[in-house]
C-alpha positions in Angstrom: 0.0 0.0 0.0 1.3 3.1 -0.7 1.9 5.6 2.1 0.3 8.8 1.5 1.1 12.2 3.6 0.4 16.0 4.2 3.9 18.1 4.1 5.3 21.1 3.8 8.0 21.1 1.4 11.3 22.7 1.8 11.3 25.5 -0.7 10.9 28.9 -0.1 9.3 31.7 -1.5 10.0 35.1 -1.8 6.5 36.3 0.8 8.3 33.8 3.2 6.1 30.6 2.7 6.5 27.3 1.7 4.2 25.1 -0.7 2.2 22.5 0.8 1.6 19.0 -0.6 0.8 15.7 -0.7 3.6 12.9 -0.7 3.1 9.6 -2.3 5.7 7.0 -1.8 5.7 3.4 -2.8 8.7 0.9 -2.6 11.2 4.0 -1.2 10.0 6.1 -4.2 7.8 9.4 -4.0 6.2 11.6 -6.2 4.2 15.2 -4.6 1.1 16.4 -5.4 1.2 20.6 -5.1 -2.0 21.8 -3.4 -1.9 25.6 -4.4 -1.0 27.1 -0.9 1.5 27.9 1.4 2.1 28.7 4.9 5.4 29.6 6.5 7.3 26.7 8.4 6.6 27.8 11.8 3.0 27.7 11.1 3.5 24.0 10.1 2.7 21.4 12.3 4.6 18.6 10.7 3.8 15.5 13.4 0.3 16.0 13.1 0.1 16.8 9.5 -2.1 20.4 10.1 -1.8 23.8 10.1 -1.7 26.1 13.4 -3.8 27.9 14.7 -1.6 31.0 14.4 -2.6 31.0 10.4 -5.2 33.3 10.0 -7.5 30.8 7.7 -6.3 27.3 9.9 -10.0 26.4 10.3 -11.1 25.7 6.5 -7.3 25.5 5.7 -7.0 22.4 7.6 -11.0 21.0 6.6 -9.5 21.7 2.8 -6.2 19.4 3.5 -7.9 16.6 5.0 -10.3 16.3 2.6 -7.9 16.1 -0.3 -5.9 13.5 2.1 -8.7 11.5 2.1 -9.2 12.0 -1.7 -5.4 10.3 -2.3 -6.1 7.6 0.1 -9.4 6.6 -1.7 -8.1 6.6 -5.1 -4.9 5.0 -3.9 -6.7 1.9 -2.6 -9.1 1.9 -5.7 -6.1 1.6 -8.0 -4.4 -1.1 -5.5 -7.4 -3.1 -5.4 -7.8 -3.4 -9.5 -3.8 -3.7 -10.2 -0.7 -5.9 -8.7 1.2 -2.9 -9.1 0.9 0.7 -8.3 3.6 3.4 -9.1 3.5 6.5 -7.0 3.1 8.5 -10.5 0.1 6.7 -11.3 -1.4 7.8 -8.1 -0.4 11.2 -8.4 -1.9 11.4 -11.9 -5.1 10.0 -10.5 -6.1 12.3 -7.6 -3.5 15.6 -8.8 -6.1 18.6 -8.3 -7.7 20.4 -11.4 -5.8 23.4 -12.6 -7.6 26.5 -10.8 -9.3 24.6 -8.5 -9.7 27.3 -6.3 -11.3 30.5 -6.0 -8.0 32.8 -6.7 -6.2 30.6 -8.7 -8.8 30.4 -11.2 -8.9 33.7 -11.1 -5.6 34.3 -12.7 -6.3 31.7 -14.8 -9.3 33.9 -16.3 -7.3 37.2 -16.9 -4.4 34.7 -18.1 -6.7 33.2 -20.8 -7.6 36.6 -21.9 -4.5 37.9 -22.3 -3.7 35.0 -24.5 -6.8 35.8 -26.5 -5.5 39.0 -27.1 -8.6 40.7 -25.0 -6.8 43.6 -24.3 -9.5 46.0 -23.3 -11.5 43.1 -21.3 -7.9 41.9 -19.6 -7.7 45.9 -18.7 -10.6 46.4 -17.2 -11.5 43.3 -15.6 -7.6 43.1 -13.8 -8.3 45.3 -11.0 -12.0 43.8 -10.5 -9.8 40.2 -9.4 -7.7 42.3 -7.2 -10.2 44.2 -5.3 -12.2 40.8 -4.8 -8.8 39.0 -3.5 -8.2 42.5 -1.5 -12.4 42.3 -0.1 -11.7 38.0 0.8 -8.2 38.3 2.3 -7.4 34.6 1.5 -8.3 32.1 -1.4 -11.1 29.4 -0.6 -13.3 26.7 -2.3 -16.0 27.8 -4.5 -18.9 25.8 -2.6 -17.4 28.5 0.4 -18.3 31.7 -1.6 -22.4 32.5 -1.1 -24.4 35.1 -1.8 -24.4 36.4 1.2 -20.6 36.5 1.1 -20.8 38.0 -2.5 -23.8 40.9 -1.2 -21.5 42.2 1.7 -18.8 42.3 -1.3 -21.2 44.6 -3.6 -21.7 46.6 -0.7 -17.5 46.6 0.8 -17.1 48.0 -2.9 -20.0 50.7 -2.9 -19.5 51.7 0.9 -16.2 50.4 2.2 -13.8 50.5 -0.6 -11.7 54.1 -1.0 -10.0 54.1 -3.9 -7.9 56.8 -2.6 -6.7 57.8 0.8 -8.8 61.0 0.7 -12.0 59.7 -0.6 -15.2 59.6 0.7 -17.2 58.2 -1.4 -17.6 54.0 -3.0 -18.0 53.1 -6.3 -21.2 53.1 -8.6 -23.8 50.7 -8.4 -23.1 50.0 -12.0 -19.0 49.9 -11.1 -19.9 47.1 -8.0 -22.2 45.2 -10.8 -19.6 45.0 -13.1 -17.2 43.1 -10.6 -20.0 40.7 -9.9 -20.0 39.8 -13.9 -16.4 39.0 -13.5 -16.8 36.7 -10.4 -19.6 35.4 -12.8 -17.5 34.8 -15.6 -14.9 32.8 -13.4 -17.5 30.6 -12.1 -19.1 29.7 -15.3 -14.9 28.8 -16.3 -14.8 26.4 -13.3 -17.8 25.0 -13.9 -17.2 24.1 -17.5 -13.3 22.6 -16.4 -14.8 20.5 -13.9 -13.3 22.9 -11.0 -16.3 23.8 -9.8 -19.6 21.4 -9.2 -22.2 23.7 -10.9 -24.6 23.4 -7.5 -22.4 25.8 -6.0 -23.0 28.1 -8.6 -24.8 31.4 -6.9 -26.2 33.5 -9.9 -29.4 32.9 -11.6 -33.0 31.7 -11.3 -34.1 31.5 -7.4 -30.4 32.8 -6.6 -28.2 36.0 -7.5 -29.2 38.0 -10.2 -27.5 40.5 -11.8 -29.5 43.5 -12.3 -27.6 46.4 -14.4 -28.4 50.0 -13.3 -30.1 52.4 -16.3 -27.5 54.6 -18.0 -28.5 58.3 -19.3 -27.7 58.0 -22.8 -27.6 61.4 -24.7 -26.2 62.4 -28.2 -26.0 65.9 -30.1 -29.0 67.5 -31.5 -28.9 68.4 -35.3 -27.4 72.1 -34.4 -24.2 70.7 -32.5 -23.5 68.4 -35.0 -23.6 71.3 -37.7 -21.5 73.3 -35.8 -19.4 70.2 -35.8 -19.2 69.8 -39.3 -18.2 73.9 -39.6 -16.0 75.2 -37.0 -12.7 76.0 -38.7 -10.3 73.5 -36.4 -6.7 72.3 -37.3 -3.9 69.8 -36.1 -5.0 66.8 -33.5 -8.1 68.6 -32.5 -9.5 68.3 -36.6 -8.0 64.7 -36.8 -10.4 64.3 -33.4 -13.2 65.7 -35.1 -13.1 63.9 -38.8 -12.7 60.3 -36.7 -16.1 61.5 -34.6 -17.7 62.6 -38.0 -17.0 59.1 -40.1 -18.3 57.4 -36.9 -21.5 59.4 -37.1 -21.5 59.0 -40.8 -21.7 54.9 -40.1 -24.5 54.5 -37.9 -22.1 55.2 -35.0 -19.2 52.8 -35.8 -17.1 52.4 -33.3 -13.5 54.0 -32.8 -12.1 50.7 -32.8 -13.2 49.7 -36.5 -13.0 53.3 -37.4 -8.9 53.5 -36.7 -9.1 49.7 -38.5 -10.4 50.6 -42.0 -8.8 50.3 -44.7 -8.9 51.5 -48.4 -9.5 48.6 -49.5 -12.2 48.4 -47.6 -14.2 50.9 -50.5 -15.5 49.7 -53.0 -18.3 50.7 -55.6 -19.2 53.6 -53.3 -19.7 51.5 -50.1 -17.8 50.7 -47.4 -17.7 47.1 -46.0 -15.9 46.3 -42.9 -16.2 43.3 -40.0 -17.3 44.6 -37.0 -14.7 44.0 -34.4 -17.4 43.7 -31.3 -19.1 40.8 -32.5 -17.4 40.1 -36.2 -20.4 40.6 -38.2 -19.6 42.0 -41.2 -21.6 43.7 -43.9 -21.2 47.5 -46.5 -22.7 50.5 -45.8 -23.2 53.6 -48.5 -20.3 55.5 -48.6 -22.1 59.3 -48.1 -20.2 62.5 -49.8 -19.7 63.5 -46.6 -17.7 60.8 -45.2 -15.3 60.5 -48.8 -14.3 64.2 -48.7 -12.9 63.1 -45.1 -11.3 60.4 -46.4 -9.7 62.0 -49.6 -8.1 64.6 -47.4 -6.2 60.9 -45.5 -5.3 59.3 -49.1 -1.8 62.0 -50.0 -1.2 60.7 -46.3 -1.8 56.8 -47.0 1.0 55.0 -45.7 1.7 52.0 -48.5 2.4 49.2 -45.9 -0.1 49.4 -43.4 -3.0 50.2 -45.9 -5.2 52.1 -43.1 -7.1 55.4 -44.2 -6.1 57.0 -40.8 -2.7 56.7 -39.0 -3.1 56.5 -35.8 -2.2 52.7 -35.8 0.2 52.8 -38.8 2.9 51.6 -36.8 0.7 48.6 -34.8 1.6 45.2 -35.4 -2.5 44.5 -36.4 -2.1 40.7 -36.1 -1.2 41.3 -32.3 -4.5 41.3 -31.4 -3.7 42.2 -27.4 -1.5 44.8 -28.6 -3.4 46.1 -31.3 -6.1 46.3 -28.5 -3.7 48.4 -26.1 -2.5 51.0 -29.0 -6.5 51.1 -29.8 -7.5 52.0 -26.2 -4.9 55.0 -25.7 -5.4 56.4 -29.0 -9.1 56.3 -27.8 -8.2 58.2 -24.4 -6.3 60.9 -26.5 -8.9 61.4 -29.1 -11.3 61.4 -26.3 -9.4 64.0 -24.5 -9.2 66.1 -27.2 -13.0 65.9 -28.2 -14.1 67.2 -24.3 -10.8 70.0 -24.5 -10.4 71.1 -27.8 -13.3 69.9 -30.0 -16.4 71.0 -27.7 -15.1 74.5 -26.7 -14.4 75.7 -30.0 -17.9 74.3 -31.9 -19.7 75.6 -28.6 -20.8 71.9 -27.3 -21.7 71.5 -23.6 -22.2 68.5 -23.8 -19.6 65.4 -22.7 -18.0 64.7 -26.6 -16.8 61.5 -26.6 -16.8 59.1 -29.7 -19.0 56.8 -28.7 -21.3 60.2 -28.1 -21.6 59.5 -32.0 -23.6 56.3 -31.7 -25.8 58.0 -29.4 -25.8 61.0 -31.6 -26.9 58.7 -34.5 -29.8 56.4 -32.4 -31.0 60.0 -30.9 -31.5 62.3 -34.6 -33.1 58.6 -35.9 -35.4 58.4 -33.2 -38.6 56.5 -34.3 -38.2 57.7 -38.0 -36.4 54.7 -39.2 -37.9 50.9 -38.4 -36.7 49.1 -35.8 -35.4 46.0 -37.8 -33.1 48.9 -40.1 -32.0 50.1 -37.5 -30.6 46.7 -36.1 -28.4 46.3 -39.3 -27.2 49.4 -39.0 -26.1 48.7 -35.3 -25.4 44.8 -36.3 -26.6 44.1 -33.3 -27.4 40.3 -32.6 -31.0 40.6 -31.0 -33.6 42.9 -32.3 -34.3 42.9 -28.5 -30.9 44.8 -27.8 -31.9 47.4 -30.6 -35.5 48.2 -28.8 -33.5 48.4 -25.7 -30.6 51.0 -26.9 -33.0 52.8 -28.9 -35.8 53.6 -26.4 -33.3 56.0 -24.4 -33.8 57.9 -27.6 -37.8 58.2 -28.5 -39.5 60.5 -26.4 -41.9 61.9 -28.6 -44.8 59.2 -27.4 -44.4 60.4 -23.9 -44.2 64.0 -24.7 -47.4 64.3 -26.4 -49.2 62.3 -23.5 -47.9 65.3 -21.3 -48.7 67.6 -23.7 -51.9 66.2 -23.4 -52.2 66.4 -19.8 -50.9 69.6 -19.0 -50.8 71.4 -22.5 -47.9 72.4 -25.4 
């Protein structure tokens, strides 16, 4: 029979600790099964195979151990029982723990796995959403050991108790704290599918957590700003800003991402056709007079190996997806920047001008004049559902004349 074990081994890490493990040995030979933690050797009781009780987390610590102790033993005797002969390896194999098995370390499995996919913007946002839940828990545990009351007191540590600076007063948004329940989300519907996770102790949906998004105030430019848009005499970054706003608008409200993307090549016949980069649905929109004069004043400036109409990515490696994602997003900041400093001043905008103001800009001036189902190719969204949804913050004339009915014009 092989003898099976709880140690600690010998190396050491830079924090101080020392990985624990399970040791297998059969006929003088051993073979270690790493369990994902480590305590520090004076917190170690070797002899009886726990940890102390001066570890902040030796209660489910020592619970966790035992249990996968008992896991090696079990599968241990299984394999004795059906073979003459048992390697320690073979036992190892048999009972080593899935990768990410726990809460944490599948956590950096998901922002690992979309860094590989080249999600930059996702990888970006949701990074410091898996540190401020590992700052909220303190410690890693088992899945089945995170409920929804756990998860509720961590909506409301990041709405009332988390500062993000030293000074501040005040949480984050409800929509902020929702968004770092869709990551925790995410990484439970990863464990689930890798067999990490038992989906029972899955705490979102029907009869359990549900994740409500807060309504946004979506607002775009009336026909007047966007004229003055159009005219204002601007030069430099700030008309560079402004052209990039304008071709979005032109498009239905394509977004800055596929905007800095296209390509000449992408015109043809008077149309445009591109792939959305969102959801990759690709199709060809008209190419309006409008939107070619902006692009004829780009072509003396078309640079012959990358191909793009606009430059801002000219020197991007484009088949880097993460890093064509990264130069994407701060080109996106500084065109941003300029649009709310520049731009809005000098075309007399009060408004906040972003470039994704332009979609808005474009669902608002269409209002109800344009059916519903048009409107979803034009957005290329998925569901006709999401297209009621996004352009309802837009038609108010329904409402209007009920309270011009009411209370007069």
């Amino acid at each position: 029979m092989a003898a099976i074990k709880l140690v600690l081994r010998k190396e050491t890490k830079k924090d101080g600790t020392s990985p624990l493990a399970i040791r297998i040995t059969k006929d003088r030979k051993s073979s270690y099964i790493y369990l994902d933690y480590s305590v520090k050797p004076e917190q170690w009781d070797g002899t009886q195979q726990r940890v102390k009780k001066s570890h902040p987390n030796a209660t489910w610590l020592n619970h966790f151990l035992l249990k996968k102790l008992a896991e090696a033993n079990e599968k241990a005797l299984e394999l004795e029982s059906a073979r003459q002969h048992v390697s320690p390896q073979t036992v190892r194999r048999k009972v080593k723990p899935t990768a990410g098995s726990t809460l944490f370390a599948q956590a950096d499995l998901y922002l690992q796995r979309l860094r590989a996919d080249g999600k930059f913007n996702r990888f970006n946002a949701d990074s410091p959403r898996v540190k401020h839940l590992k700052e909220f828990l303190k410690h890693d545990m088992a899945f089945q050991d995170v409920t929804i009351t756990l998860i509720e007191r961590f909506k409301a540590w990041l709405k009332h108790g988390y500062r993000r600076y030293a000074h501040s007063k005040q949480g984050m948004s409800e929509r902020s704290a929702v968004n770092h329940l869709v990551v925790l989300r995410s990484i439970f519907a990863q464990a689930i599918a890798e067999g990490a996770c038992d989906e029972k102790f899955y705490p979102f949906g029907k009869g359990k957590l549900k994740i409500k998004f807060p309504d946004s105030r979506k607002e775009g430019l009336t026909r007047e700003e966007v004229a003055r848009l159009e005219e204002t005499p601007l030069e430099g970054p700030a008309d560079h800003a402004r052209n990039l706003w304008l071709v979005s608008y032109y498009f239905a409200g394509i977004r800055i991402s596929d905007v800095l993307r296209l390509q000449w090549d992408d015109i043809r016949d008077g149309r445009l056709y591109y792939i959305m980069g969102k959801n990759a649905k690709g199709d060809s929109l008209k190419v309006s007079d409008k939107a070619m004069a902006i692009f004829e004043r780009y072509r003396l400036k078309e640079t012959k190996e990358s191909g793009l109409i606009f430059p801002d990515l000219a020197e991007t490696d484009l088949k880097d997806k993460f890093e064509t994602q990264r130069a994407i997003a701060n080109r996106t900041n500084a065109i941003d920047t300029l649009l709310r400093k520049k731009v809005a001043p000098a075309c007399k905008i009060d408004k906040k001008l972003t470039m994704h103001i332009a979609r808005h800009t474009f669902g608002n001036l269409s209002g109800d004049k344009i059916p519903v189902q048009m409107l979803q190719k034009l957005y290329r969204h998925s569901s006709i559902t999401t297209t009621i949804g996004y352009q309802a913050n837009f038609m108010h004339k329904d409402a209007d004349d009920a309270l011009d009915a009411v209370i007069g014009g």
